[in-house]
TORVEXTI-493631 format. One record per atom (N, C-alpha, C): z, y, x. Coordinates in steps of 0.05 Angstrom, whole numbers, plus 5000, padded with zeros to 4 digits. Each point is the difference from the previous one (the first is absolute). Layout:
<rs>
ZYX;...
</rs>
This chain:
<rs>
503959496849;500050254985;499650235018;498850224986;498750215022;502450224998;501150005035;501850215002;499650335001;500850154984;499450344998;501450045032;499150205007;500250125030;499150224996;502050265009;498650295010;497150015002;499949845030;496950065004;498149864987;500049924988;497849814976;500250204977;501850104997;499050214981;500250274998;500950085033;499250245015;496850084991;499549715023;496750005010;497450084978;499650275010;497750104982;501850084977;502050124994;500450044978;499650314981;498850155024;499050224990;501650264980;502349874999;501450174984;501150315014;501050204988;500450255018;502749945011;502750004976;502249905010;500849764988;499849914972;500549744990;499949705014;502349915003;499749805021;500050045029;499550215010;499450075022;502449925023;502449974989;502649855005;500349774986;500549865011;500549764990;502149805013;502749924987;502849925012;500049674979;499449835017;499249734995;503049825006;500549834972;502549875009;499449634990;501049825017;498649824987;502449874978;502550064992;501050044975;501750175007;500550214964;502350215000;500749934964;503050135012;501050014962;497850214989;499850155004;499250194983;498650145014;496750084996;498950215011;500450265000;500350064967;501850284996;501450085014;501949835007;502750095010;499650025042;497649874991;499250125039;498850214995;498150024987;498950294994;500950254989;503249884993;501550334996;500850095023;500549775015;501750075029;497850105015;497549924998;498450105019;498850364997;500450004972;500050254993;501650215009;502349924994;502050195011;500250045028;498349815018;500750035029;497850145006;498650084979;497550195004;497649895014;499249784984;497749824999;497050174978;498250045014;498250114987;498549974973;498450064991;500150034975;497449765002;500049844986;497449735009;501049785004;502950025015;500649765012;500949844980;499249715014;500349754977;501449845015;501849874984;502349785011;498849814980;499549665016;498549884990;501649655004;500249844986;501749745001;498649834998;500449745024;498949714969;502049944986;502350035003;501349874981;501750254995;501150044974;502050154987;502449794987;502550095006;501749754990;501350154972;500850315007;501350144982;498250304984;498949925000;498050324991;500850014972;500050274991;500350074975;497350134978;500349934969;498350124993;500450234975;498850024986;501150194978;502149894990;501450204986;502249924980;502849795015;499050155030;503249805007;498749664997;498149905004;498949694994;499550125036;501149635001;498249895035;497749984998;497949955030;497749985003;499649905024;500549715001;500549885020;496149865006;499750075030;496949965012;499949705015;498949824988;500449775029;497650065012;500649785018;496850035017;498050024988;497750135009;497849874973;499150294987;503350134993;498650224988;500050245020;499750254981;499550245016;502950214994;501450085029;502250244984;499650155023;499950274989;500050235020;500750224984;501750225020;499650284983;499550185028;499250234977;498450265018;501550354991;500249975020;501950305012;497850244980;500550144981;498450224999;502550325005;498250245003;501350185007;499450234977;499349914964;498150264987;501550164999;498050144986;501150324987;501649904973;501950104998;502149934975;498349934975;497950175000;499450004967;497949765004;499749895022;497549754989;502049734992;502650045000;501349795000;499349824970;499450104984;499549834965;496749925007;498350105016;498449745011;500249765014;502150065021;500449745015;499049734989;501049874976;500649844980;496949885000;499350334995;495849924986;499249845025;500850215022;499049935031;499949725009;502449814999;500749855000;499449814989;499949994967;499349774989;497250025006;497950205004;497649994996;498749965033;501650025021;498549965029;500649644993;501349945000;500649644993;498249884982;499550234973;497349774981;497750095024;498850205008;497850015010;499949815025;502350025015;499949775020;499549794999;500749824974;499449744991;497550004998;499050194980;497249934997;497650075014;501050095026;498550005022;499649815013;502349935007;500449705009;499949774996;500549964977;499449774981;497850014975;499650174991;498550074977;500849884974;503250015000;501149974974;500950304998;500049984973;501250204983;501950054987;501250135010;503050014982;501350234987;501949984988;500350204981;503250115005;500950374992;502549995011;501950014964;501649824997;502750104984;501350275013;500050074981;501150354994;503849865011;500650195028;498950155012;498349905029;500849835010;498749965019;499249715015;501049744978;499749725008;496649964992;498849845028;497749995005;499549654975;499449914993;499549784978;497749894994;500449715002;496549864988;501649874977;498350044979;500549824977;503049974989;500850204995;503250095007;501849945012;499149825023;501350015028;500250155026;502450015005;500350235022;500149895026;498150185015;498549945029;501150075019;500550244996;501750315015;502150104983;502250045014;503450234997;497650145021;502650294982;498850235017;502850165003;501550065013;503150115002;499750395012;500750194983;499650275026;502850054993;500550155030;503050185001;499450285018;500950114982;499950355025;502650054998;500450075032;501850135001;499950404998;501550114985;499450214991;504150125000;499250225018;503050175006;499050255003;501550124984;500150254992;497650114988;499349964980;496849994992;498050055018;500449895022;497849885019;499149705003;497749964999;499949655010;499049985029;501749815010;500549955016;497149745013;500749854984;497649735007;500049854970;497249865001;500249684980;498949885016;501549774987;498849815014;499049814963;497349795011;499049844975;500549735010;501649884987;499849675007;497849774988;499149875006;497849924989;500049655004;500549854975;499949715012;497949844981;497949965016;498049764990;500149755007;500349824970;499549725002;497349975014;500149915030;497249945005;499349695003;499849835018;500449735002;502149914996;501449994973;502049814983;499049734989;500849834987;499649834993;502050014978;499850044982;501950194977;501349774990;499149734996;500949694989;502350005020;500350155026;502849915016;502050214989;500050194980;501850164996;500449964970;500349794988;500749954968;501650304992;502050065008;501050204989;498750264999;497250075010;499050254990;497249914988;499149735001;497349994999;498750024975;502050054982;500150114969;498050304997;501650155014;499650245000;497950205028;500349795023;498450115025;497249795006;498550195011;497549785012;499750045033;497949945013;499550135021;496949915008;499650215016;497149985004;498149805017;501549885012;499249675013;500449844967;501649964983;499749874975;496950074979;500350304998;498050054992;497049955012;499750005024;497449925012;499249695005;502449815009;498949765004;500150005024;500950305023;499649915018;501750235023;500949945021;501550275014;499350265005;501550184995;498550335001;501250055035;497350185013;501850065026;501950254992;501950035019;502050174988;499250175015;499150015024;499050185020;498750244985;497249854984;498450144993;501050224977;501349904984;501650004986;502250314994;500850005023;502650065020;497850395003;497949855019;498450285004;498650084980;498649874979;499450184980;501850144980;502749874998;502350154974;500250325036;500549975014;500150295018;498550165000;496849954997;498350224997;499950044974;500849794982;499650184972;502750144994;501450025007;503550054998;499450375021;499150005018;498950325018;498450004978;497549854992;497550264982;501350044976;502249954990;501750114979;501150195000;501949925021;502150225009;498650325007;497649925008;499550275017;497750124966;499849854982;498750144986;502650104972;502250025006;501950084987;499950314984;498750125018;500050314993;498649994970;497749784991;499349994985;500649784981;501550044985;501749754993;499149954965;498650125003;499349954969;497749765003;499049985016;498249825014;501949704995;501350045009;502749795010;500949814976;500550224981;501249934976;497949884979;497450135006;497649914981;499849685010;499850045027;499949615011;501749745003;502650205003;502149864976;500049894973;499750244990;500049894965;497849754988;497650005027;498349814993;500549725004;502250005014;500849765017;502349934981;501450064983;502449934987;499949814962;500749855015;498749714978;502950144984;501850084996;503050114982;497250134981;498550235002;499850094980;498449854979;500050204975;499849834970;499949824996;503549925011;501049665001;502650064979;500949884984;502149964994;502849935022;501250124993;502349965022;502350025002;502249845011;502750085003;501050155025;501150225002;501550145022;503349995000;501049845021;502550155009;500350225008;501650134995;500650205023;503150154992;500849955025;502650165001;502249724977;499549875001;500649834974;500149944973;497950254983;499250024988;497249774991;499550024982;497349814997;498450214985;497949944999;497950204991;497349784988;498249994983;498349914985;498150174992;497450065013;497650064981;497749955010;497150195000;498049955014;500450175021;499049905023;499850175029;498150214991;500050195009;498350314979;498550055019;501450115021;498250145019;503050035019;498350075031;501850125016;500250275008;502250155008;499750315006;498550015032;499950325004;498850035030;501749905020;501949914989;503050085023;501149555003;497849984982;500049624995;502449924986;500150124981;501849904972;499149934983;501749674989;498149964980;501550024967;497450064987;500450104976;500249784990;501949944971;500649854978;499549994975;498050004994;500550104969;501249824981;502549984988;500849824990;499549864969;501149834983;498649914977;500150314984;502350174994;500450224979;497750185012;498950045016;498750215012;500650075023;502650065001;501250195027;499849935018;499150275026;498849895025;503049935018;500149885021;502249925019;498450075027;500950215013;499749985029;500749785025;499649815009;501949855019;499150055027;502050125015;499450025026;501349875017;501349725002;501049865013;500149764980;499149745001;500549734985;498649825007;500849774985;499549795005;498049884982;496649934994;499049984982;498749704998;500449844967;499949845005;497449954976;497849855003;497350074977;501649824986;498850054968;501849824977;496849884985;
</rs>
């Protein structure tokens, strides 16, 4: 199996700061949780903490997101301006579809808000946390875990619901390559933020949720209608059986 290394995906990587650090562990509980610490010790804005194995990672909603070998977990230190924070999400799910299909030339689609999915299987968790004191932000960091060379028949208990992209092809993806293309598309995002309507238009093309029928948790509530549309700010709209619209800006969505 091909091992990720700094310099393998240093080399030639062309990026301005993305990646440009790179803190390589060959297993950690949690990448997040190195990358908050590395934050606070005043680790630059780019730097990526990178694992083969994850034993404890977390994903939305308080659910684990445990990486074995095989797959991909890393997160990346960003430093924005407060108000690009309701892109992150776009940023994120959408440097990961384009990376696949650079690399692989599959196609994939994102569930509203940000799980990467083939065939309503999920490929990629995507986890963000900012720290934010005194209405300042401080740092995010984006956690990012792709099924890459799984063999999904060895994990009965998710293979219901997850795929991975060695399953999908028939054959191993390098992670290397992989690794460097989600970084340059993750900087040509980031740095095109100022214009974010851009952002959100290539989002909304990418999101298999809309004019789906659908169930939403949220907050423990349940919610039922057609996915409508999403706002600028990536909320998604509900319109339910009576008419009435439902804003959801945090849930759990499941196609019915």
């Amino acid at each position: 199996m091909e091992n990720l290394t700094p310099q393998s995906i240093l080399d030639g990587l062309g990026t301005q700061f993305v990646g440009q650090k790179i803190i390589h562990f060959p297993a950690l509980d949690s990448t997040m949780e190195a990358a908050k610490r590395e934050a606070l010790w005043g680790a630059p804005a780019g730097t990526v903490i990178i694992t083969e194995e994850q034993t404890a990672g977390r994903g939305r909603l308080q659910r684990t997101w445990v990486a074995p070998k095989g797959s991909l977990a890393l997160s990346i230190i960003l430093r924005p301006n407060i108000d690009y924070l309701p892109y992150l999400i776009m940023l994120a799910s959408l440097s990961v579809t384009y990376s696949i299909q650079v690399v692989t030339g599959l196609k994939p689609q994102i569930k509203w808000p940000n799980d990467v999915m083939f065939n309503d299987k999920k490929v990629c968790g995507i986890l963000i946390e900012n720290d934010i004191r005194k209405n300042a932000l401080k740092h995010s960091v984006i956690g990012i875990g792709i099924n890459v060379n799984l063999r999904m028949a060895d994990y009965p208990e998710i293979a219901s619901r997850a795929t991975s992209l060695s399953d999908l092809l028939g054959r191993e993806v390098s992670r290397t390559a992989l690794v460097r293309q989600l970084l340059i598309e993750i900087e040509r995002l980031y740095l095109s933020l100022p214009r974010g309507e851009s952002l959100i238009e290539q989002w909304k093309s990418h999101l298999a949720t809309l004019g789906q029928i659908v169930r939403v948790n949220s907050g423990g509530k349940i919610y039922r209608g057609l996915a409508e549309s999403v706002t600028s700010d990536g909320n998604l709209i509900i319109r339910q059986k009576d008419g009435h619209a439902i804003k959801i800006i945090a849930g759990d969505v499941t196609l019915r």
